[in-house]
C-alpha positions as CSV (number, residue, x, y, z in Angstrom):
1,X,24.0,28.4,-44.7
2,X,27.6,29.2,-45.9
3,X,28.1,32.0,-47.9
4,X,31.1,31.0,-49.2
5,X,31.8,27.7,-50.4
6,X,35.1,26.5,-51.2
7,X,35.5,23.3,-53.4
8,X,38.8,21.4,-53.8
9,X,42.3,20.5,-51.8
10,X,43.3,20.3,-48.5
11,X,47.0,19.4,-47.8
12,X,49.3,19.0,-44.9
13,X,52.3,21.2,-46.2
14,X,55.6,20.5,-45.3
15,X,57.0,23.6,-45.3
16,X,61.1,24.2,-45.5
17,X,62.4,27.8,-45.3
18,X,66.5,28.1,-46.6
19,X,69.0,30.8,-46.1
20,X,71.3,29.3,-48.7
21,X,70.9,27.1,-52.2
22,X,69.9,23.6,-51.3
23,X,73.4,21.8,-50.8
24,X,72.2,18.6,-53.3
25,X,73.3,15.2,-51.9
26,X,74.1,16.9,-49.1
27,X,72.2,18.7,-45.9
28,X,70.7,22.5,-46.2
29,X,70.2,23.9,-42.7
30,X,66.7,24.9,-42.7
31,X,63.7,25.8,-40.8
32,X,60.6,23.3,-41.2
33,X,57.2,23.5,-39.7
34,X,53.9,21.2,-40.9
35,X,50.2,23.7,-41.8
36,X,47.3,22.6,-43.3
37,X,47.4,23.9,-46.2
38,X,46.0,23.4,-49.9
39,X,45.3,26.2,-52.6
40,X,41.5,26.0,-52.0
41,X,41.6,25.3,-48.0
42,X,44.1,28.5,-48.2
43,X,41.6,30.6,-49.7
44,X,38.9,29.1,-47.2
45,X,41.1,30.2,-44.2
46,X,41.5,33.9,-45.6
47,X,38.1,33.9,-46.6
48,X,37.0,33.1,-43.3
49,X,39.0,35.7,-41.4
50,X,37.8,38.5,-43.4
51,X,33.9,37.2,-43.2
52,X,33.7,34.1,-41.1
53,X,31.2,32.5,-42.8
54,X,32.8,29.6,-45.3
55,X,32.7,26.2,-45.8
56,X,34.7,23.7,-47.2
57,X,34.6,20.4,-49.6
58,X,37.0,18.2,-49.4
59,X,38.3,14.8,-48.6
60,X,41.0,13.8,-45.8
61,X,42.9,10.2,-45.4
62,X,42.0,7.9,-42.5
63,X,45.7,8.6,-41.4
64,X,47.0,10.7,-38.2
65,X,47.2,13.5,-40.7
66,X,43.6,13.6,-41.4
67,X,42.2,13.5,-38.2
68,X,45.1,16.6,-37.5
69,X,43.6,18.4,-40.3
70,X,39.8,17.9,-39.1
71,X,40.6,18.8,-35.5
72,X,42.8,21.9,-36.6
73,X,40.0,23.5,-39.1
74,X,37.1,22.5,-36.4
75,X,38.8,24.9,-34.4
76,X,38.5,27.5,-37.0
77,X,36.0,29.8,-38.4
78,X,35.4,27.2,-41.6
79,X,32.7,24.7,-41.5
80,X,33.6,21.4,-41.4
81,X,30.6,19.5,-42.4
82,X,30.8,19.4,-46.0
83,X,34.6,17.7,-45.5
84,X,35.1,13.6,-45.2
85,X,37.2,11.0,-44.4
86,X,37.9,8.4,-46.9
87,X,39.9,5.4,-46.9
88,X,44.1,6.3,-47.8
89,X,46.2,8.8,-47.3
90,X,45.9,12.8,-46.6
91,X,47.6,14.9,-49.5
92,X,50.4,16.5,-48.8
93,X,53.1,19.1,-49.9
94,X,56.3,19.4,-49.7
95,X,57.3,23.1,-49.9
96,X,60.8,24.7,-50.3
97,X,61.4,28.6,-49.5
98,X,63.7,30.1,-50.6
99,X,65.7,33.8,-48.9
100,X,64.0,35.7,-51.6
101,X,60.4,34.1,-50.2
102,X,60.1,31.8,-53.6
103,X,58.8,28.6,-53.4
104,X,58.8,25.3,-55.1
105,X,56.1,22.8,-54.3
106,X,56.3,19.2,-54.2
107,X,52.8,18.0,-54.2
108,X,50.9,14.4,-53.4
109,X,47.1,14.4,-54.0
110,X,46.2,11.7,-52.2
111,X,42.7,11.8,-51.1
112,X,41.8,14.8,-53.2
113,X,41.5,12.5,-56.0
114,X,38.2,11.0,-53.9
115,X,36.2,13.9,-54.0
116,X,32.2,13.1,-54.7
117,X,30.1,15.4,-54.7
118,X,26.7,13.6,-52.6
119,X,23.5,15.5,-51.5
120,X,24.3,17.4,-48.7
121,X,27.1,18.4,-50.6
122,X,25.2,19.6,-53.8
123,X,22.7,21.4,-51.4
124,X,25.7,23.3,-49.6
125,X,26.7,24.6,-53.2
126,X,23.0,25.2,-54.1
127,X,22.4,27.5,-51.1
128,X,25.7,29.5,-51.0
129,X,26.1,33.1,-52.3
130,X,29.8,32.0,-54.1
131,X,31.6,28.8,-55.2
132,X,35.1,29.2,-55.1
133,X,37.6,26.4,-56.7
134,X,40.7,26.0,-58.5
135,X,41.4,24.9,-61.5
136,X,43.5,22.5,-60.5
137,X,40.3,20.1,-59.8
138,X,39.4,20.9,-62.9
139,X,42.8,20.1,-64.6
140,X,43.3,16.0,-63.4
141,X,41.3,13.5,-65.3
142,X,40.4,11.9,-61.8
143,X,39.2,15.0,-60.8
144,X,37.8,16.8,-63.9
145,X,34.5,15.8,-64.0
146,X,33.5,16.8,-60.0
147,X,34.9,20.3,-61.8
148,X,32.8,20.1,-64.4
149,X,29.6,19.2,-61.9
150,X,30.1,21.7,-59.2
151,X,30.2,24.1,-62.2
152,X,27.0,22.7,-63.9
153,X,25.0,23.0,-60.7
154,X,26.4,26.6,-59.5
155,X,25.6,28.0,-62.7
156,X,21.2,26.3,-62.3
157,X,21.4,27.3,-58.7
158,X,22.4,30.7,-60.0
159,X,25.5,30.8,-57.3
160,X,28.6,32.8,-58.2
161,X,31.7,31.0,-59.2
162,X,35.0,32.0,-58.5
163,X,38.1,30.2,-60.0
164,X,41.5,30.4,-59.8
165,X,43.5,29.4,-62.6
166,X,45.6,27.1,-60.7
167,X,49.5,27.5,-62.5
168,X,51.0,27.8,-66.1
169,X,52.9,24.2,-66.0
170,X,49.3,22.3,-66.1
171,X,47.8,24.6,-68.4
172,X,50.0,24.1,-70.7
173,X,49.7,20.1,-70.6
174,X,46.3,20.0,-70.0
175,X,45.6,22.2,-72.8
176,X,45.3,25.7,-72.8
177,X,41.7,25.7,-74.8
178,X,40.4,23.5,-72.4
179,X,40.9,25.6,-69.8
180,X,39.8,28.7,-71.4
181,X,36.9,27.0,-72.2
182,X,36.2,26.1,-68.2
183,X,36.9,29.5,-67.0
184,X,34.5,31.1,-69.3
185,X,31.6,29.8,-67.1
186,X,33.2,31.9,-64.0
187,X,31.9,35.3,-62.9
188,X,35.3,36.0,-61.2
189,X,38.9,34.3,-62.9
190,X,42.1,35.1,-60.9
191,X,45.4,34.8,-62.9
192,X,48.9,35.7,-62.7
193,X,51.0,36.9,-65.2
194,X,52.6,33.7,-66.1
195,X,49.2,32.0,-66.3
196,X,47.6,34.6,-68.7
197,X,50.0,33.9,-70.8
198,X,49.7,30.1,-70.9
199,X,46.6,30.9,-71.5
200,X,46.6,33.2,-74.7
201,X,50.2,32.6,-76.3
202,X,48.4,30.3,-78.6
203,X,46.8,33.3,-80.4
204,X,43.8,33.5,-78.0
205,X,44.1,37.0,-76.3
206,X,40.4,37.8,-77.4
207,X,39.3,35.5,-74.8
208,X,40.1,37.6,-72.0
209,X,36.9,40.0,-73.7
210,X,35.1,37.3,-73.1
211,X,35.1,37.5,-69.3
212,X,32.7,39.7,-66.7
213,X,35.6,39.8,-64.0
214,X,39.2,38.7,-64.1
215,X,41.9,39.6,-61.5
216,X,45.3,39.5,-62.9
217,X,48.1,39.2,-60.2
218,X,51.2,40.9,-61.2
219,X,53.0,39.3,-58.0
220,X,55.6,42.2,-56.6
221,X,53.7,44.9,-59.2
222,X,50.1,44.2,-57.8
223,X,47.3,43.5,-59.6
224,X,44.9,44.6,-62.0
225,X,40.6,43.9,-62.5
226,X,39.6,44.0,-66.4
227,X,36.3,43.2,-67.4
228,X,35.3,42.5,-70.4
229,X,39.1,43.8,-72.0
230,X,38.6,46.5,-70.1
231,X,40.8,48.0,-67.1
232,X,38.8,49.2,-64.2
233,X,41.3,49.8,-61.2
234,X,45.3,48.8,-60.8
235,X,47.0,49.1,-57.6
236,X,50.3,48.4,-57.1
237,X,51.5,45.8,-53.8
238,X,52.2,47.2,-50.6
239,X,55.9,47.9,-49.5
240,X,57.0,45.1,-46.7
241,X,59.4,42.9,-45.9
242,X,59.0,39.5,-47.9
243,X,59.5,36.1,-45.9
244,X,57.3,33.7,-47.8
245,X,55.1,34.0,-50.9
246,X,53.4,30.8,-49.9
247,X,49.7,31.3,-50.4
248,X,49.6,35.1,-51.7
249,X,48.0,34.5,-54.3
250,X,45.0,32.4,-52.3
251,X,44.8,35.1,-49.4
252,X,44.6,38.0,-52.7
253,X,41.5,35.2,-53.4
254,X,40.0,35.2,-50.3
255,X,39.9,38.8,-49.0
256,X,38.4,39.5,-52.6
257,X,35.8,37.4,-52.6
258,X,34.9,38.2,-48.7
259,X,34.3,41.7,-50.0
260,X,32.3,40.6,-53.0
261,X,29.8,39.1,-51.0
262,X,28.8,42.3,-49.5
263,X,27.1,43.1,-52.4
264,X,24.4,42.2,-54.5
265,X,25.0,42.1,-58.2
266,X,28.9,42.0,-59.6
267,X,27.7,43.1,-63.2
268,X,26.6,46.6,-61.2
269,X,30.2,47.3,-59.4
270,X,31.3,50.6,-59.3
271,X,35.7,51.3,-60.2
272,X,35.3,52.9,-56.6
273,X,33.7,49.3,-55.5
274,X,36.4,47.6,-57.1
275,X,39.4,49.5,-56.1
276,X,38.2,49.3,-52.7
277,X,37.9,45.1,-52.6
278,X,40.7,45.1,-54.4
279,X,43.2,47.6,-52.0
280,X,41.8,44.9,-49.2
281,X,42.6,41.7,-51.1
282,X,46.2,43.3,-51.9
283,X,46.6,44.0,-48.0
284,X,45.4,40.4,-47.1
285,X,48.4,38.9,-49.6
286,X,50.9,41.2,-48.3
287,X,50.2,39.9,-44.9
288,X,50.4,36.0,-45.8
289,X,53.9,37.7,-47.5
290,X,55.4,38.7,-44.2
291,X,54.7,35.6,-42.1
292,X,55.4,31.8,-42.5
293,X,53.0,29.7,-43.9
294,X,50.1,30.3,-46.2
295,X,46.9,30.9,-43.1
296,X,46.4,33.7,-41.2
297,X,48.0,34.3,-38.1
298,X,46.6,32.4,-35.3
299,X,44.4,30.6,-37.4
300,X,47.3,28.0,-38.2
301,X,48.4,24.7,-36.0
C-alpha cells in the first residue's frame, strides 16, 4: 500500500533557462534540458524523497516519450503501477526561465486528458492515507469529472485529500465559485497569493473560514497555514541563491504532505506541529529554487 497517492499530470518538460530577454524572431542563447515533469508527478517526486512511499495515476503516450517517462520514474522511489500507456501522444511543456528564475509555461495535455480511473486504480485511492491532485484535473471539461470521482471516493474511503489550486489564469475562466466549491471537500488547499485572490475578489473572502487547512504560498515572503480564518504559524522563505522557481510550489506540496502523514488526525495538530512541517516544506521549495528543474537532485533523467 501507498501512502501517498498522487492523481493527475505527468509531462516531459522542455525546459529553457535565458540570461537575456527572448530576442523575438530571432535566436536567444539559452541552456535547454528535457525532465519529467508535471505539477502532480512534481509533487510525487518530492513526496517520495522525503517519505518514499507514493504512487502515481497517470497516463503516458505510446510515443518514445512515454516509454522515457516509465523507465525514468521506475527507477525512482514512486510506484509505477497505477500509471498507463494509452494510445497518442505524452504531454509535454515547454518552459522558459528567465535570469530572475521566472518562468512561463507552454503546456500540451496530451494523454492527461485520458485518465480513467478503473479498479485497481479506485482500490489504490481507497487504501492510501492521502490523495493528492491539482486542480487543474479538476478545471478541464475532459478532465473534470475523473476530479469530481477521485474526490467522491476519497471522501467514503475516508482518505485525506490534498489539492493544489492549480493557477489564477484558469480560475478565473473556469469560474472562481466553481472552484471554491471543489476545494471545499479538501482537508489540505495550497494557494498562492495570486490564486487566493482569483479566488475571493468576487466578494467571497468568507470562504477561506470555511476550510480545516489551507497553505498560502507568499513565493519570496514564505508562507502561511490558516485554518478556519485563523493564522496558526508564518515563516518567512529561506535566504539562497534563486536559479529556477520551476516546481517550488509542488516540492512546498510534497515535503508538507510527507510530514502530514506522520500523524494521525490533522483536526488535532499542534502550531508547534505545524510550524515544524511547514519550516520542512519551506526548505524542500528552497532547494528545487537553487537547482534546475522541478525534481530533486538525482532523482531527475
Amino acid at each position: 500500500m501507498s501512502n501517498i497517492v498522487v492523481l493527475g499530470d505527468v509531462n516531459v518538460d522542455v525546459l529553457s533557462v535565458i540570461d537575456d530577454t527572448i530576442n523575438f524572431a530571432s535566436d536567444t542563447t539559452s541552456v535547454n534540458r528535457l525532465a519529467v515533469g508535471g505539477s502532480p508527478c512534481n509533487m510525487a517526486a518530492w513526496a517520495a524523497h522525503a517519505s518514499g512511499n507514493v504512487s502515481l495515476i497517470a497516463d503516458v503516450g505510446d510515443d518514445f516519450l512515454g516509454e522515457w517517462v516509465i523507465s525514468h520514474l521506475s527507477t525512482c522511489s514512486i510506484n509505477t503501477a497505477s500509471m498507463q500507456k494509452v494510445a497518442g501522444r505524452t504531454g509535454t511543456c515547454v518552459i522558459i526561465v528567465d535570469a530572475q528564475g521566472q518562468r512561463t509555461m507552454f503546456p500540451d495535455f496530451g494523454a492527461n486528458l485520458d485518465v480513467v480511473l478503473d479498479d485497481e486504480r479506485i482500490r489504490a485511492i481507497t487504501i492510501a492515507s492521502v490523495l493528492v491532485m491539482s486542480a487543474y484535473t479538476f478545471m478541464r471539461p475532459e478532465t473534470e469529472h475523473l476530479a469530481i470521482q477521485a474526490v467522491d471516493i476519497a471522501r467514503a474511503s475516508g482518505t485525506r485529500i490534498v489539492i493544489d489550486a492549480a493557477s489564477s489564469a484558469p480560475i478565473r475562466s473556469w469560474g472562481a465559485d466553481k472552484v471554491r466549491d471543489f476545494l471545499t471537500q479538501a482537508d489540505l488547499v495550497f494557494a498562492n497569493d495570486d490564486e487566493i485572490q482569483a479566488l475571493t475578489e468576487d466578494g467571497h473572502e468568507s470562504w477561506l473560514h470555511t476550510l480545516p487547512n489551507i497553505i498560502i504560498k507568499h513565493g519570496p515572503g514564505g508562507a502561511s497555514w490558516w485554518s478556519h480564518g485563523d493564522l496558526h504559524t508564518q515563516l518567512p522563505a529561506q535566504s539562497f541563491d534563486v536559479i529556477d522557481t520551476t516546481g517550488a510550489g509542488d516540492a512546498l506540496c510534497g515535503g508538507l504532505v510527507a510530514k502530514l502523514t506522520h500523524f494521525g488526525d490533522w483536526n488535532a495538530l499542534t502550531d508547534s506541529d505545524r510550524k515544524d512541517s511547514l519550516s520542512f516544506a519551506i526548505a524542500t521549495a528552497s532547494t528545487c529554487c537553487t537547482q534546475i528543474g522541478a525534481w530533486p537532485q538525482g532523482s531527475r533523467p
